[in-house]
C-alpha positions in Angstrom: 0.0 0.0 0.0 1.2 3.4 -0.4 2.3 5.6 2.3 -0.5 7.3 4.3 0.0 10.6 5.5 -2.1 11.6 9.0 -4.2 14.5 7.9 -6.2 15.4 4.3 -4.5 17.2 1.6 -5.3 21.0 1.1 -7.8 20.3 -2.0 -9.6 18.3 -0.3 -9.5 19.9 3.3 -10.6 23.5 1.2 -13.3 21.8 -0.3 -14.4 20.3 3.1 -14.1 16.7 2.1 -12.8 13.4 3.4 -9.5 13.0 2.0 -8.1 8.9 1.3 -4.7 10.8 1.9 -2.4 8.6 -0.9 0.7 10.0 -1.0 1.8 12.1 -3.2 -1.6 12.9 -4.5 -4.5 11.7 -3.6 -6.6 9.4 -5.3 -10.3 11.6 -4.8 -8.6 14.6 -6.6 -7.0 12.5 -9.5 -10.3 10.3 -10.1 -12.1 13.7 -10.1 -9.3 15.3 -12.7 -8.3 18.0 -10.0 -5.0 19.6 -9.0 -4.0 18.0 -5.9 -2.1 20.6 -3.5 -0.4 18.2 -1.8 0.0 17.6 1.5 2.1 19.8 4.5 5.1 17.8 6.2 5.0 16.9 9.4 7.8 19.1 11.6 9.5 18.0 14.8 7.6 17.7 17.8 7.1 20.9 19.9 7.4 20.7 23.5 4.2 19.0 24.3 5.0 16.1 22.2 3.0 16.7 19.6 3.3 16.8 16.0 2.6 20.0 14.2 1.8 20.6 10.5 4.6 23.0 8.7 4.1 25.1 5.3 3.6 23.5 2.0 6.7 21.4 0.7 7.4 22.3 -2.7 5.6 20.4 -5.7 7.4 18.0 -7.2 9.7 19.0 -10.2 8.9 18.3 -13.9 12.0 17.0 -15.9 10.3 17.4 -18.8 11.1 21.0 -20.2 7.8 22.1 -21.0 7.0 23.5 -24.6 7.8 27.1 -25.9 4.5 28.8 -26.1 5.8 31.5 -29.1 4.8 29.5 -31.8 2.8 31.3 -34.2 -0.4 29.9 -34.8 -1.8 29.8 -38.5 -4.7 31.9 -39.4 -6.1 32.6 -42.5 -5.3 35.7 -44.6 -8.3 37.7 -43.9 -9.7 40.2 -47.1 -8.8 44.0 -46.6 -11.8 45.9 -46.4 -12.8 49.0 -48.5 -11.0 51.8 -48.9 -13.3 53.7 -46.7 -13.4 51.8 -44.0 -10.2 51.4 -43.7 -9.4 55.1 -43.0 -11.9 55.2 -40.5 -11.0 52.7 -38.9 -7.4 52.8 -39.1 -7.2 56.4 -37.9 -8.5 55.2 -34.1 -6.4 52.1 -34.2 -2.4 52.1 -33.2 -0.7 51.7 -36.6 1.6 48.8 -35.1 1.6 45.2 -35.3 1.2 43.4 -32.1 4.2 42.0 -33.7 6.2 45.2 -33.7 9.6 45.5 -31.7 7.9 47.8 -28.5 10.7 50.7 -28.5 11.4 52.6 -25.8 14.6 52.8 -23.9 16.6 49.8 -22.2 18.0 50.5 -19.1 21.4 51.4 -18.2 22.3 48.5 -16.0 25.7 47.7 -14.3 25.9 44.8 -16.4 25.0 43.9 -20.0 21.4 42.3 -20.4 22.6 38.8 -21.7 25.0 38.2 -19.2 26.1 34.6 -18.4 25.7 33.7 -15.1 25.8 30.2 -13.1 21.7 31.0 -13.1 20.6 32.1 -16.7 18.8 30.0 -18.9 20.3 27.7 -21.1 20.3 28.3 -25.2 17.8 25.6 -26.1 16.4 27.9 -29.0 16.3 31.5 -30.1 13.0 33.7 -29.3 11.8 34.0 -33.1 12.2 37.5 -34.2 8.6 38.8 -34.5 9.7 39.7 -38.4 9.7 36.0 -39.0 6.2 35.7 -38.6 4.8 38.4 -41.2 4.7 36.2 -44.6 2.2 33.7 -42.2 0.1 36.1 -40.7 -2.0 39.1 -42.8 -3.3 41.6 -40.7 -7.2 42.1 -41.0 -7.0 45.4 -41.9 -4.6 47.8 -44.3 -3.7 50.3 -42.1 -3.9 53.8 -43.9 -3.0 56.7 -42.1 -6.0 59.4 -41.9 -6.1 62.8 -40.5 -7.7 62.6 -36.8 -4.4 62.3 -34.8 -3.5 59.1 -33.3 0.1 58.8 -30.8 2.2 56.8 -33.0 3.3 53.2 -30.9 7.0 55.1 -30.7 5.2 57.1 -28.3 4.2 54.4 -25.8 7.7 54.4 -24.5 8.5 58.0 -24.5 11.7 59.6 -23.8 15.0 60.9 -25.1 16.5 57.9 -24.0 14.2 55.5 -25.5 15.7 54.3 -29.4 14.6 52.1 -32.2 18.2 50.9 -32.0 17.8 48.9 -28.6 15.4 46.4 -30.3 17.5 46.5 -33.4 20.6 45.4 -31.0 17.7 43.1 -28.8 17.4 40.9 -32.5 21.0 40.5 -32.9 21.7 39.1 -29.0 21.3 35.7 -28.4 17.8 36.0 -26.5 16.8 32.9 -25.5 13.3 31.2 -24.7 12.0 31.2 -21.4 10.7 28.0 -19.7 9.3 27.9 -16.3 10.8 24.4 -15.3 14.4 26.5 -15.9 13.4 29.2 -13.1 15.0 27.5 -9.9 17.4 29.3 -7.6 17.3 27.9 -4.1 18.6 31.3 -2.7 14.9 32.2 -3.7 13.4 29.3 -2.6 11.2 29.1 -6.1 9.2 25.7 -6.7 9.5 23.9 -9.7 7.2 22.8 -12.1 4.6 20.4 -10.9 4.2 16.9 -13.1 1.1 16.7 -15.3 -1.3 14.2 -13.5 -2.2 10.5 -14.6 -5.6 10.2 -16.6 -8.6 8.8 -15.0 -11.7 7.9 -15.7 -14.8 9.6 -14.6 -17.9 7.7 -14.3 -20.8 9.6 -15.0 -21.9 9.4 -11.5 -19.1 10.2 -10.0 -18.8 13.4 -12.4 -22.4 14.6 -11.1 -21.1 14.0 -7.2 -17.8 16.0 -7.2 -19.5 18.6 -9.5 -22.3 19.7 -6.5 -19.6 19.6 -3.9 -17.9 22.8 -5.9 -21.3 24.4 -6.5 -22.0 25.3 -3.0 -23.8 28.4 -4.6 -26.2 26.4 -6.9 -25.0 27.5 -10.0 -25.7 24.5 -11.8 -29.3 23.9 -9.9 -30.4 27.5 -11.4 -29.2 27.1 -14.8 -30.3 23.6 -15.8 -32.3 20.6 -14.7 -30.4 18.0 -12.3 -29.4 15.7 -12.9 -29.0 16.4 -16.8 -30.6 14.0 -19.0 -29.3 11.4 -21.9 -27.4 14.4 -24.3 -27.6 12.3 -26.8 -31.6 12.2 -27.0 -32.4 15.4 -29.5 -35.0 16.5 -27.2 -32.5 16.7 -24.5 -30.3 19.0 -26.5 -30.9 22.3 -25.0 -30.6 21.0 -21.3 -27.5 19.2 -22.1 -26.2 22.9 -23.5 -27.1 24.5 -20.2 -25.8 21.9 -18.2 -22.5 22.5 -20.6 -22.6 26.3 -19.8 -23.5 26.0 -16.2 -19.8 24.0 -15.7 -18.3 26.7 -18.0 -19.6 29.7 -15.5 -18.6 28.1 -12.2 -15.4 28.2 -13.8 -15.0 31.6 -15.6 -17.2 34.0 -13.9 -16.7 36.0 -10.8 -20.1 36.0 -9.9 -22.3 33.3 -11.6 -25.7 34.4 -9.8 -25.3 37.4 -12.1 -24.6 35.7 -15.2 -26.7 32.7 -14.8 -30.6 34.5 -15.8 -29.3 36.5 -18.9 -26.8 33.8 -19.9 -29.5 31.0 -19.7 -31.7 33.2 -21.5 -30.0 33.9 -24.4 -29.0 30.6 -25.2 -32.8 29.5 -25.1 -33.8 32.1 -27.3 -30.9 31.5 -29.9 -31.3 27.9 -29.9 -35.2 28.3 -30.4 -35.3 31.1 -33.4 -32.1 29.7 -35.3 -32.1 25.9 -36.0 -29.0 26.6 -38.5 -27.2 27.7 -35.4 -27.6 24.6 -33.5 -24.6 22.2 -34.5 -22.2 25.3 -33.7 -23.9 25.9 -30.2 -23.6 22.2 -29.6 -19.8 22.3 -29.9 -19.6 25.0 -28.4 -21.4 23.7 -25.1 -18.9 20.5 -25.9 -15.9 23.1 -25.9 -16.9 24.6 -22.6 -18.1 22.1 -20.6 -14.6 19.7 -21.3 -12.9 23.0 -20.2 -15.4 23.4 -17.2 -14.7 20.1 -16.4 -11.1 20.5 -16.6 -8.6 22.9 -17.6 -5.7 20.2 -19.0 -4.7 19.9 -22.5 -7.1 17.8 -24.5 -6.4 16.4 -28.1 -10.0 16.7 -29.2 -11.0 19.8 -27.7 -7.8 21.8 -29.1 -9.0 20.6 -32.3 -12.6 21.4 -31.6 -11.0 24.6 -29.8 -8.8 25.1 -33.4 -12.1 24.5 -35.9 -14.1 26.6 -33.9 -11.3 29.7 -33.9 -11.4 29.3 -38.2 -14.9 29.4 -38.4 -14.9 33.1 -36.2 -12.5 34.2 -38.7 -14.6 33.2 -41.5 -17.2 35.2 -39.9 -14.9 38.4 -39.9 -14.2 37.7 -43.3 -17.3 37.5 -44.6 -18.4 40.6 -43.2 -14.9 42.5 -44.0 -15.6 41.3 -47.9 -19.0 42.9 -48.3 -19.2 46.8 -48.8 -20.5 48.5 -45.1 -24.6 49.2 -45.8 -25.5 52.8 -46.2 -27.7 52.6 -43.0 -25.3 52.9 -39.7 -28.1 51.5 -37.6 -28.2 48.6 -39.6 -23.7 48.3 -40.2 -24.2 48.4 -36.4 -26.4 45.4 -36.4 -24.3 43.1 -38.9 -21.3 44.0 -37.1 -22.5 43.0 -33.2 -23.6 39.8 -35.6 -19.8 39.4 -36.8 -18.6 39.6 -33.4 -20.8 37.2 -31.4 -18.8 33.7 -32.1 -15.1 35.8 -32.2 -15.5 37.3 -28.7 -16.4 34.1 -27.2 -13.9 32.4 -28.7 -11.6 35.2 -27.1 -12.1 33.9 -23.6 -11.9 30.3 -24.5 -8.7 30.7 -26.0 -7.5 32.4 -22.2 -7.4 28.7 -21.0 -6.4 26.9 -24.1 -4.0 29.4 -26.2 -1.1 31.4 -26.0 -0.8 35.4 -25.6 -0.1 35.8 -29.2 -3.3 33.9 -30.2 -5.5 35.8 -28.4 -3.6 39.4 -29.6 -4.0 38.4 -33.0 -7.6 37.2 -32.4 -8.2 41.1 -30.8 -6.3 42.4 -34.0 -8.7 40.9 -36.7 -12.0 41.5 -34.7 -10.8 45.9 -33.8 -12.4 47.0 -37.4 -15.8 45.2 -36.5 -15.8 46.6 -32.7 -15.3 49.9 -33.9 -18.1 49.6 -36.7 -20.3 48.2 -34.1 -19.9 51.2 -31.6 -22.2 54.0 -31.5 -19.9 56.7 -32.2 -19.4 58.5 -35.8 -16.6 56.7 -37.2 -14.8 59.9 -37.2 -14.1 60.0 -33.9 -12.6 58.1 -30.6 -14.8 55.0 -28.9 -15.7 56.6 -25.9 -14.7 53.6 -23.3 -17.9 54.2 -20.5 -20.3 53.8 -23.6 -18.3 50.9 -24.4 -18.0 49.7 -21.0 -21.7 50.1 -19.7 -22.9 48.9 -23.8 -26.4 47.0 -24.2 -24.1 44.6 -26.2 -21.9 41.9 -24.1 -19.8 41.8 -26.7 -19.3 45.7 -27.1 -18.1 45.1 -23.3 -16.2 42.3 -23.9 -13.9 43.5 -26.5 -13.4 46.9 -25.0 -12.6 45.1 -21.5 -10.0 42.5 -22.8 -8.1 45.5 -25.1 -7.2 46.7 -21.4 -6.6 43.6 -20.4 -4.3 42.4 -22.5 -2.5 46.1 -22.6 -2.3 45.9 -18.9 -0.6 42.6 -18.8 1.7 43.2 -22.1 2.3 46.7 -21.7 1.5 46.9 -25.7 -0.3 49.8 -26.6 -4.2 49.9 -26.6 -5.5 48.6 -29.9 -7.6 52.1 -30.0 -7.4 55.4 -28.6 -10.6 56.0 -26.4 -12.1 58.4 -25.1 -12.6 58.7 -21.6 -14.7 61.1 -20.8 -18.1 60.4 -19.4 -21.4 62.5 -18.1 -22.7 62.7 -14.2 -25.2 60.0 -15.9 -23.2 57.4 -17.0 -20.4 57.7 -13.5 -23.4 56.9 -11.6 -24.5 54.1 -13.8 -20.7 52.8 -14.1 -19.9 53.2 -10.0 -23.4 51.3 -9.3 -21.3 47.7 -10.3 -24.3 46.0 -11.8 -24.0 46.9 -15.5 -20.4 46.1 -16.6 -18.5 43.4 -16.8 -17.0 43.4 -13.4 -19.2 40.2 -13.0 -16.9 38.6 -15.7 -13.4 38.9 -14.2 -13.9 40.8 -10.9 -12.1 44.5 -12.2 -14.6 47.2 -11.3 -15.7 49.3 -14.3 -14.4 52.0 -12.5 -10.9 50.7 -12.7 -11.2 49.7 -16.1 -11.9 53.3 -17.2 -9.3 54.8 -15.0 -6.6 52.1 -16.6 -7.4 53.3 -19.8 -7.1 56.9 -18.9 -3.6 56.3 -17.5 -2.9 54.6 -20.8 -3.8 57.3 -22.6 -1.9 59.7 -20.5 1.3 58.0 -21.0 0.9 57.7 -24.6 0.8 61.6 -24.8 2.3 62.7 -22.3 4.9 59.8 -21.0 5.5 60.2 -17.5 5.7 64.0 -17.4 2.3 64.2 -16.1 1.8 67.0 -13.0 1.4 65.9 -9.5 -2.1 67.4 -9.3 -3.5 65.0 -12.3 -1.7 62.2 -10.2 -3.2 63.1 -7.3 -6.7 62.9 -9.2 -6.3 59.8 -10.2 -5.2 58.6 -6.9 -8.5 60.2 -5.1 -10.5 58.4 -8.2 -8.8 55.0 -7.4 -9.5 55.8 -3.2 -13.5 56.4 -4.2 -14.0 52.8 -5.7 -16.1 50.6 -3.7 -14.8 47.1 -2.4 -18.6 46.5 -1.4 -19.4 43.3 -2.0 -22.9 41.4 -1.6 -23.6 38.7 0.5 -23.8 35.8 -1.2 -25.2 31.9 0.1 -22.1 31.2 0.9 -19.6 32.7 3.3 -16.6 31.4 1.7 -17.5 33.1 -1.6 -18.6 36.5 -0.1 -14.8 36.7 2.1 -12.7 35.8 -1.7 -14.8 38.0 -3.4 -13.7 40.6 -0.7 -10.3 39.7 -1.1 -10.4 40.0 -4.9 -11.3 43.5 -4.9 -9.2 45.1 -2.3 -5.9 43.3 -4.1 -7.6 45.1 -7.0 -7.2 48.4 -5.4 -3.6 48.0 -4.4 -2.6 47.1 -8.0 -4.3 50.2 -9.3 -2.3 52.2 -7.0 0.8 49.9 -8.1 0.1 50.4 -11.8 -0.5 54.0 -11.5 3.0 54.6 -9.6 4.8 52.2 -11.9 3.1 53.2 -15.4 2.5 57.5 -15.2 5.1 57.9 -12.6 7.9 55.5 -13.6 8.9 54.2 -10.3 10.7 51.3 -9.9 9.7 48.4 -7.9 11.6 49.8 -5.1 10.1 53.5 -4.6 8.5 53.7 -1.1 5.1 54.1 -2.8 5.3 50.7 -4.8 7.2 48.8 -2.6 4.9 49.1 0.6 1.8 48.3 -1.4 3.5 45.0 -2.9 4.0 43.7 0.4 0.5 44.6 1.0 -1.2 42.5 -1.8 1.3 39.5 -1.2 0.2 39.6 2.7 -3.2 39.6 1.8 -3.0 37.0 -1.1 -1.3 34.6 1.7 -3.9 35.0 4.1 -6.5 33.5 1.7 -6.3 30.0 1.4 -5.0 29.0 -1.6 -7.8 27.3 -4.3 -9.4 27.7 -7.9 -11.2 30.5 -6.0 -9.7 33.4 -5.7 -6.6 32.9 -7.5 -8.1 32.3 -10.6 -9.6 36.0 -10.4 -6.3 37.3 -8.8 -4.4 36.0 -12.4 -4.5 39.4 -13.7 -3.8 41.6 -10.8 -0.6 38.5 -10.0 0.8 39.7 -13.7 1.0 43.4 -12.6 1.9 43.0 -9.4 4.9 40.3 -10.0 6.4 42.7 -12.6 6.1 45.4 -9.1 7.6 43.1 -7.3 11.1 43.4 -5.7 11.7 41.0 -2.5 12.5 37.6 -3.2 9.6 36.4 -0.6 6.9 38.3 -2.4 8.0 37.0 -6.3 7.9 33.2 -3.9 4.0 34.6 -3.3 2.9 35.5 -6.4 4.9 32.4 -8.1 3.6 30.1 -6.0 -0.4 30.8 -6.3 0.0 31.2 -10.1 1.6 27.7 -10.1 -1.5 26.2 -8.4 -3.8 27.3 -11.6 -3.9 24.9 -14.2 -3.8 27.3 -17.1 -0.4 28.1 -15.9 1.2 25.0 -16.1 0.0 24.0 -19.4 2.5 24.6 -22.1 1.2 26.7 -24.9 -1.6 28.7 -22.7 -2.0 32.1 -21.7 -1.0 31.9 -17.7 2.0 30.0 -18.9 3.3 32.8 -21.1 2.4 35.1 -18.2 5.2 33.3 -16.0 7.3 33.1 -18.1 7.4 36.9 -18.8 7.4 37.4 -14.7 10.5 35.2 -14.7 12.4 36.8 -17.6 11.8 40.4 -15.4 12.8 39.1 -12.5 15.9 37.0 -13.6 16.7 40.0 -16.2 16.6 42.5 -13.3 18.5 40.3 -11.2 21.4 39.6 -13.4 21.4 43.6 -14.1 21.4 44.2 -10.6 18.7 46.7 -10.3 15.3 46.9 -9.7 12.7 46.6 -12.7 10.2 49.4 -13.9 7.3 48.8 -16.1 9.4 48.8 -19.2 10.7 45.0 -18.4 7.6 43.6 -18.5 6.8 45.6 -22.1 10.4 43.7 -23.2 9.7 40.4 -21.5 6.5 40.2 -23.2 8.0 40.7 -26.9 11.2 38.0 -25.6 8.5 35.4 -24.7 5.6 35.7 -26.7 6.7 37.9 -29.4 3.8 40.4 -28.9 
């Protein structure tokens, strides 16, 4: 028999169940396809006699170097649209690639960037040159420059000391990938990689049991009938959709009980008035409920994953082909239409595809967000319109553009404006409209990052103290408030979720408008803040999973050893961040190249690293 140890492992202990307590793993979590947390080692008696439990032992290493997640995936060439849109739209949009060499300058460290060291990584292959990837990938839409004035992408790194020559000097060095099972140095005490799990199999029974016990706020009870009929009856289709989606929000959204009435509704509706649409909302539920089940690489959901990401494409290029409809109510119309399977491909793509993917995904569907907002194409998207939208995907779109800007440092893929009336604060501070329900950033905050985007593409960081200031009081005034929900557990790690949300506007603000460093006594203080709060939350799917983003920003803030340990160690208990290939993965990779570039340099890192490390890892 295996080695027994004498109390439950965490997974099991968080989720309030009895543990069989097989070492290393235990055999309820792999039968149910979760992450085991493994178990904490037993210290030396105190003076009582008695055996005390000590902190989490590392997981165990991977000797398998994981795959580089910079491969370019293969899209099709999408059609340039007609000349007229294509000043329109191009005007608002950053006339850079996503694949363009971010400029700006490189520090002047004591020591040369590529330094050899006992630590660095070893050359297993070259970062491919973004270049290299132009004759595969078109973009979707001929950039024209047009008169309304847009800050060229030079002028997100601004500066006399920022040059075009450090990135022509970057593509000449010997920059190597970055792989996470690489990143150990004991004087940091980092944890390797943890080993992917054996299969098991799930019984269908056993599926519905361990699905309840992590539902404890009846997600699933609300959204479909239980337990779920034969799916493979046709009359049981639409439940067997629901049930599908119902697994998917448990998983995705930061507070289901909101999703779950206008979710449900909209899939009954669409599956009633569009029969055509029916074997694509069927793979889709297959898509999402495989991911809600688990989160581990699957052969036949990347392919389904893959076919479903071509056929969204199709859709934009269909809609690019044809000439835009003299009525703007009705362009409008067709182009929410173009975006409905793109945008939800967007977030599945989080959990199953790299950074790139999804950039390049944003890239082809900008023209039909912009066509689709209500604003005269001659002007900016104004971002609380956007924000507070009718249309979800209006939201979505203009949600993950700061996003992904956020957590690359790339330049927003339009200029917005931010301005908003005494209507539409009210509307955006009352929390119930957005999309805060999605990932758990208050509207608020996603307006106010945008504005300090916009900022330092004008202005760099030569903005006064008194707009500073502004922003400060404006980050201050947003409300952690959060409602009582069912369940106590839910209600503290939504708490939780929004106050490390406040610290890393702060954070982002200092390190972005003001160009501190990670060790200027207003960053510094506020790190140690977040990481003290993140390790007094029990580690679990909930709230790390919702702290992902926040993690990013932060760990590029981040200075002490013991607080990179923090934020490494609670993005290496998310699945999506130990599979090869996927977005989380990227996004430790890129923490590691800051903090082992920084290191070797022997300074401290400003927000510039993370702009470089995402370009060296991911090719963004």
């Amino acid at each position: 028999m295996p080695p027994r140890s004498t109390a439950g492992c965490y997974t099991c202990k968080r989720r309030k169940k009895k543990c069989d307590e097989t070492q290393p793993f235990c055999l309820r979590c792999i039968r149910a396809e979760r992450q085991c947390e493994g178990y904490a080692p037993l210290e030396s008696p105190d003076v009582k006699g008695i055996m005390r439990r000590g902190k989490a032992t590392p997981l165990p290493k991977n000797n398998t170097p994981p795959r580089s997640s910079n491969t370019p995936e293969s899209q099709k060439d999408l059609p340039t649209s007609s000349p007229q849109t294509e000043a329109n739209v191009s005007d608002q949009q950053h006339a850079s690639s996503s694949l363009t060499p971010p400029p700006g300058p490189s520090p002047s460290p004591p020591h040369p960037s590529n330094a050899e060291g006992p630590d660095t990584l070893s050359h297993l292959e070259r970062v491919p040159h973004p270049a290299t990837f132009t004759q595969s990938i078109s973009p979707p839409v001929e950039e024209i420059p047009s008169g309304l004035p847009t800050p060229p992408f030079e002028s997100f790194e601004p500066g006399d000391a920022y040059t075009d020559n450090t990135f022509d000097s970057l593509s000449a060095q010997e920059t190597k990938p970055l792989y996470i099972s690489q990143w150990q140095d004991s004087s940091w005490n980092y944890e390797p990689m943890p080993q992917p799990f054996p299969p098991a199999f799930i019984s269908e029974v056993k599926e519905e049991e361990e699905e309840s016990e992590d539902d404890p706020e009846g997600t699933k009870q609300a959204m479909c009938t239980v337990p779920v009929l034969d799916p493979n009856t046709k009359d049981n289709t639409l439940p067997f959709i629901l049930e599908c989606y119902a697994r998917w929000i448990n998983l995705v959204i930061f507070e289901p009980n909101k999703a779950i009435n206008p979710m449900k509704d909209a899939i009954i509706v669409q599956f009633m008035r569009s029969p055509d649409e029916r074997p694509k909302m069927i793979l889709l539920a297959n898509v999402v409920g495989s991911l809600g089940r688990s989160l581990r690489q699957d052969p036949n959901v990347s392919h389904w994953v893959n076919y479903l990401r071509f056929e969204a494409y199709d859709n934009i290029n269909k809609f690019l082909s044809d000439p835009p409809v003299s009525e703007r109510e009705m362009d409008k119309k067709n182009a929410l239409a173009a975006l409905d399977l793109m945008m939800e491909v967007i977030l599945i793509q989080r959990y199953s595809n790299s950074m790139l993917t999804i950039v390049k995904l944003m890239e082809a569907a900008a023209p039909i967000f912009r066509r689709a907002c209500p604003e005269p194409m001659d002007q900016y998207p104004n971002l609380p319109n956007a924000v507070m939208s009718p249309s979800i995907n209006i939201r979505h779109f203009a949600t993950t553009d700061i996003i992904v800007s956020i957590t690359t440092g790339r330049p927003l893929f339009f200029r917005y404006d931010c301005s908003y009336s005494p209507e539409m604060f009210e509307l955006i501070r009352d929390g119930r409209y957005g999309m805060q329900w999605l990932h758990g950033i208050a509207d608020e905050h996603v307006v106010i990052l945008a504005h300090i985007n916009v900022l330092f593409e004008e202005f760099g960081t030569n903005v006064s103290p008194e707009h500073i200031a502004e922003i400060e009081a404006q980050i201050r005034e947003v409300s952690t408030y959060t409602e009582r929900s069912a369940d106590p557990v839910s209600t503290v790690w939504r708490y939780t979720v929004r106050e490390c949300w406040k610290l890393t506007m702060h954070i982002y603000l200092y390190m972005v408008l003001c160009g501190a460093s990670t060790v200027d006594p207003e960053v510094l203080p506020r790190v140690r803040s977040f990481t003290r709060l993140l390790d007094a939350v029990t580690p679990g799917r909930n709230p790390d999973s919702f702290l992902y983003i926040p993690m990013i920003i932060v760990g590029a803030s981040t200075y002490r050893p013991q607080d990179r340990a923090v934020i490494q160690r609670r993005m290496f208990g998310l699945q999506e961040c130990v599979n090869p290939g996927s977005c989380g993965y990227d996004a430790m990779n890129m923490l590691i190249d800051v903090w082992r570039r920084t290191e070797a340099e022997n300074r401290p890192a400003v927000w510039y690293d993370l702009r470089m490390a995402a370009y060296r890892v991911t090719g963004i």
